[in-house]
C-alpha positions as CSV (number, residue, x, y, z in Angstrom):
1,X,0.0,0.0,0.0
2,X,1.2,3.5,-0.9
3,X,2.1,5.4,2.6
4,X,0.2,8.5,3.0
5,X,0.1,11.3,5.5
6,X,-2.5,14.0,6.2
7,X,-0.6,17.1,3.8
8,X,0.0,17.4,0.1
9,X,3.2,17.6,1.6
10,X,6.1,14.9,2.5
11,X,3.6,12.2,0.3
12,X,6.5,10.4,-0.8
13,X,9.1,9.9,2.0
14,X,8.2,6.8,3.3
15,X,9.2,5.1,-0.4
16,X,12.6,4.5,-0.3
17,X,14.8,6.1,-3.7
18,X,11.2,6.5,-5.1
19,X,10.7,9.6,-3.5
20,X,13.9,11.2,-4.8
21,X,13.1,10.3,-8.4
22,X,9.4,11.7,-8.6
23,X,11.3,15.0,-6.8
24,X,14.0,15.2,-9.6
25,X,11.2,14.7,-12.4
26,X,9.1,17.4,-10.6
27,X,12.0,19.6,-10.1
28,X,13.0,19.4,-13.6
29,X,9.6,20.1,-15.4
30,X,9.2,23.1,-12.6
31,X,12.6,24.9,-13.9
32,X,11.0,24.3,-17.3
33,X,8.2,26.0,-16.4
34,X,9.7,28.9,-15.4
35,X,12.2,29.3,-18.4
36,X,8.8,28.8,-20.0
37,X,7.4,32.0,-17.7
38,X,10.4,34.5,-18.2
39,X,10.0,33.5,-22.2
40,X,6.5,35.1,-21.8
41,X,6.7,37.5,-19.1
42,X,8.7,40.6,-19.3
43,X,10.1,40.5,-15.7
44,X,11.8,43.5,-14.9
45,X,13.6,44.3,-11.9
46,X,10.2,46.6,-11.6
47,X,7.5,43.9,-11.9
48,X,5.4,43.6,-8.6
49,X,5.0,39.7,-8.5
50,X,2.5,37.6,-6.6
51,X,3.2,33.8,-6.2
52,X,-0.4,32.2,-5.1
53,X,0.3,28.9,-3.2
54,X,4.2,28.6,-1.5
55,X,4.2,25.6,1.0
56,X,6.3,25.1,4.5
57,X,7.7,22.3,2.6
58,X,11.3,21.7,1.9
59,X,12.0,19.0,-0.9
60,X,14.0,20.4,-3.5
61,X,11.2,21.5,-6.1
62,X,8.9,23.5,-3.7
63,X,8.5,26.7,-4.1
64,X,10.6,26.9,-6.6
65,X,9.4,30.3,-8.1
66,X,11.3,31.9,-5.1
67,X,14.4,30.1,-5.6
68,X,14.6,30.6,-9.5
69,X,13.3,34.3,-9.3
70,X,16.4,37.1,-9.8
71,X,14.4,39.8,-7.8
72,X,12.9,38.2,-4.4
73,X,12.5,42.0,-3.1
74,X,9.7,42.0,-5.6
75,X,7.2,39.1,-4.7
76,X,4.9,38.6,-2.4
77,X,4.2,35.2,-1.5
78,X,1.2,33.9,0.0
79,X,0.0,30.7,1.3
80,X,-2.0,28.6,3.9
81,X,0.9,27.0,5.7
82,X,3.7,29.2,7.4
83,X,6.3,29.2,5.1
84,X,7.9,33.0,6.6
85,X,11.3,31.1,6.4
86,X,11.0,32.3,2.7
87,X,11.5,35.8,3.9
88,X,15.1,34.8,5.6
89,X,15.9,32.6,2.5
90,X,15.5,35.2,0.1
91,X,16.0,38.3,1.9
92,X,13.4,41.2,0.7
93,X,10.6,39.1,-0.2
94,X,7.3,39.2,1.9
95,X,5.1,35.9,3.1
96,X,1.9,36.7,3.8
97,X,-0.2,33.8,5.5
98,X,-3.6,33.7,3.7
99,X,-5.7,31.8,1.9
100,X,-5.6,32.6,-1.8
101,X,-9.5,32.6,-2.5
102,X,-9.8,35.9,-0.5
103,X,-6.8,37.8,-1.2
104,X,-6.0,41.2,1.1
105,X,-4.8,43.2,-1.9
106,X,-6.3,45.9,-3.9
107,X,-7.8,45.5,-7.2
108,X,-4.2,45.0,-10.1
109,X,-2.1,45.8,-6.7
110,X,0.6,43.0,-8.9
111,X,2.2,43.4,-12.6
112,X,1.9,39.2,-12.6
113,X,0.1,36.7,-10.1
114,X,1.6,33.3,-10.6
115,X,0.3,29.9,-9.1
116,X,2.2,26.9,-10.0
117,X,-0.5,23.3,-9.1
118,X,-2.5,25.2,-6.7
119,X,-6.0,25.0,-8.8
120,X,-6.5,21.3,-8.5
121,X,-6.1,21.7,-4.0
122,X,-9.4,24.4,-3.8
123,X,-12.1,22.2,-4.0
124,X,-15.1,21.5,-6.3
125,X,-15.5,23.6,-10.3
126,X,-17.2,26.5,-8.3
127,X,-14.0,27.2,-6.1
128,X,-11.7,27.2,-8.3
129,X,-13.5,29.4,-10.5
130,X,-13.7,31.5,-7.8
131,X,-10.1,31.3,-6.8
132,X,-8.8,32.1,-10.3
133,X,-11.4,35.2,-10.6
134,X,-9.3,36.4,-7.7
135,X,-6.3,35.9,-8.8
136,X,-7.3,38.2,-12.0
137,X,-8.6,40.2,-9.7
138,X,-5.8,41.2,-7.6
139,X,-3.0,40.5,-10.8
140,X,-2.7,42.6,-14.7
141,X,-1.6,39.0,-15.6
142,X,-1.6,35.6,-14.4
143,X,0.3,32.5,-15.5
144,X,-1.2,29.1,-13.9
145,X,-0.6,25.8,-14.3
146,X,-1.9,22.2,-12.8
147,X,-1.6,19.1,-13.7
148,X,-3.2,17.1,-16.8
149,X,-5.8,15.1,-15.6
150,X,-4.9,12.9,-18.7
151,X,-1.4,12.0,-18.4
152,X,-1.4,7.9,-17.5
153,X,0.0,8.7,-13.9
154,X,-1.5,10.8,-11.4
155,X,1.6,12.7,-10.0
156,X,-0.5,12.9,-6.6
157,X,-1.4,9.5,-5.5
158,X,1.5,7.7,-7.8
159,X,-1.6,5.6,-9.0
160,X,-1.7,4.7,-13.3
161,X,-4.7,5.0,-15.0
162,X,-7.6,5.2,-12.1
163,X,-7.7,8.9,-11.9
164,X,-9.7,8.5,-15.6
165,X,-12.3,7.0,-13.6
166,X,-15.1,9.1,-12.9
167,X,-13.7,11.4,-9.6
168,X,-16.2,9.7,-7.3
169,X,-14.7,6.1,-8.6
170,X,-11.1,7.3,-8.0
171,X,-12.1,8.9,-4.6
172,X,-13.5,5.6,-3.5
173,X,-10.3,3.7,-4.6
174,X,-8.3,6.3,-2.6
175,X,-10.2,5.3,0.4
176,X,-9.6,1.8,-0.4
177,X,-5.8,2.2,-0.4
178,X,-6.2,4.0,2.7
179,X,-5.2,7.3,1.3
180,X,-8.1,9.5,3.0
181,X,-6.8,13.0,2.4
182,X,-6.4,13.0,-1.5
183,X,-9.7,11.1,-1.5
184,X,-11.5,14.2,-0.3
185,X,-12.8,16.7,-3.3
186,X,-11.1,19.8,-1.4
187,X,-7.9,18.2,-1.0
188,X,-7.7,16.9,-4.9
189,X,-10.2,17.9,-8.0
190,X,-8.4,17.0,-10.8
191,X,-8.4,19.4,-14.5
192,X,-8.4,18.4,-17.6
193,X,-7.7,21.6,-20.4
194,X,-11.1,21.8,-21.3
195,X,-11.8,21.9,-17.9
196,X,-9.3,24.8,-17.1
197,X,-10.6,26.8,-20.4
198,X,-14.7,26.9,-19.1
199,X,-13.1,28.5,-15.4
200,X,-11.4,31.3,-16.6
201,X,-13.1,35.1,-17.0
202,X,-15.0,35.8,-20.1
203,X,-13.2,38.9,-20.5
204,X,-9.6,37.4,-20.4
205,X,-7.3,36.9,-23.3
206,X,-6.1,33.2,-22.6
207,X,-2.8,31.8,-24.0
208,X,-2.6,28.2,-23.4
209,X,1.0,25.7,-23.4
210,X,1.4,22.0,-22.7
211,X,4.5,20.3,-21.3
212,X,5.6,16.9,-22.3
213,X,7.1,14.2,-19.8
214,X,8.1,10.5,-21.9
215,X,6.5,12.3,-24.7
216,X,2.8,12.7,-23.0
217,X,1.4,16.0,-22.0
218,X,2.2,15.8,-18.0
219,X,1.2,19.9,-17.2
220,X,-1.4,22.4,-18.5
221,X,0.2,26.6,-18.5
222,X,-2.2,29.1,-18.7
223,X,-1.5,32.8,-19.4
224,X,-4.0,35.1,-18.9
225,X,-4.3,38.9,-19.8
226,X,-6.8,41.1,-17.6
């Protein structure tokens, strides 16, 4: 049986050497994402930058925004769990502990709101509808990505295949394996592009990329203009 525990966080350390492969796959499509980002992004040493989502954990590909970005001084990060270490890691950045469906910023207070597989944790179509309206809200631009619902593997659970299921199927086989918290809607709700495309503001310009991993599209990007 997979071993779970009761965060998105610290899933795969009870899997001996498997753990440290699924973080050097996830490390390396991350930096690709973000060569990806300052490709379509003018990022000045000016840009006001909010990064929607940072985690108190420490494996080598989280929050990887803030390690990879040249100018901390300029983003505000902002998550659930107390990650204010950031703020001594990369002096002149500021953590803000908040949750990102109800932001406490001003209408465009950021040149760019970014939120790297943060969509897929807010709960049921409604949320995260709801929680990308406020990231539009709050950002000029946004640049978003999640996971592919269709890629054979679900990056999540480790689990081939069963995550094509309907989501009340999968969530039952979750429970089965005994892994309650990614069984729960709030905790997992898959996306699939089409999915993604319906949630987004009518009134935004969407630019859309895939990323590839053994050839199959592993990660949906999504750039919005405001």
């Amino acid at each position: 049986m997979i071993q779970t525990t009761n965060s998105k966080s610290g899933y795969y350390e009870n899997q001996p050497g498997f753990g440290g492969l699924v973080s050097n796959i996830s490390w390396y499509a991350r930096k690709k994402m973000f060569n990806s980002l300052i490709k379509t992004v003018d990022l000045s040493s000016e840009k006001k930058v909010l990064d929607v989502g940072v985690t108190c954990d420490r494996r080598q590909e989280s929050n990887f925004f803030e390690k990879l970005y040249p100018y901390p001084e300029n983003i505000t990060a902002v998550g659930l769990e107390d990650a204010s270490f950031l703020e001594q890691e990369h002096p002149g950045l500021t953590f803000v502990k908040t949750d990102g469906s109800s932001l406490p910023f001003a209408d465009k207070s950021f040149d760019l709101v970014v939120s790297f597989a943060v969509i897929e944790h807010v709960g049921n179509r409604d949320q995260q509808r709801a929680f990308i309206s406020e990231l539009c809200r709050v950002g000029r631009t946004c640049f978003i990505t999640t996971p592919n619902r269709w890629y054979p593997i679900e990056f999540h659970t480790a689990l081939p295949l069963v995550h094509w299921l309907p989501p009340s199927w999968f969530r039952t086989i979750l429970k089965w394996l005994g892994n309650i918290f990614y069984s729960k809607e709030e905790s997992l709700n898959l996306l699939s592009e089409s999915n993604m495309l319906s949630l987004f503001p009518a009134d935004s310009q969407v630019y859309k990329k895939h990323f590839r991993l053994f050839g199959l599209i592993s990660n949906l990007v999504f750039y919005l203009e405001n």
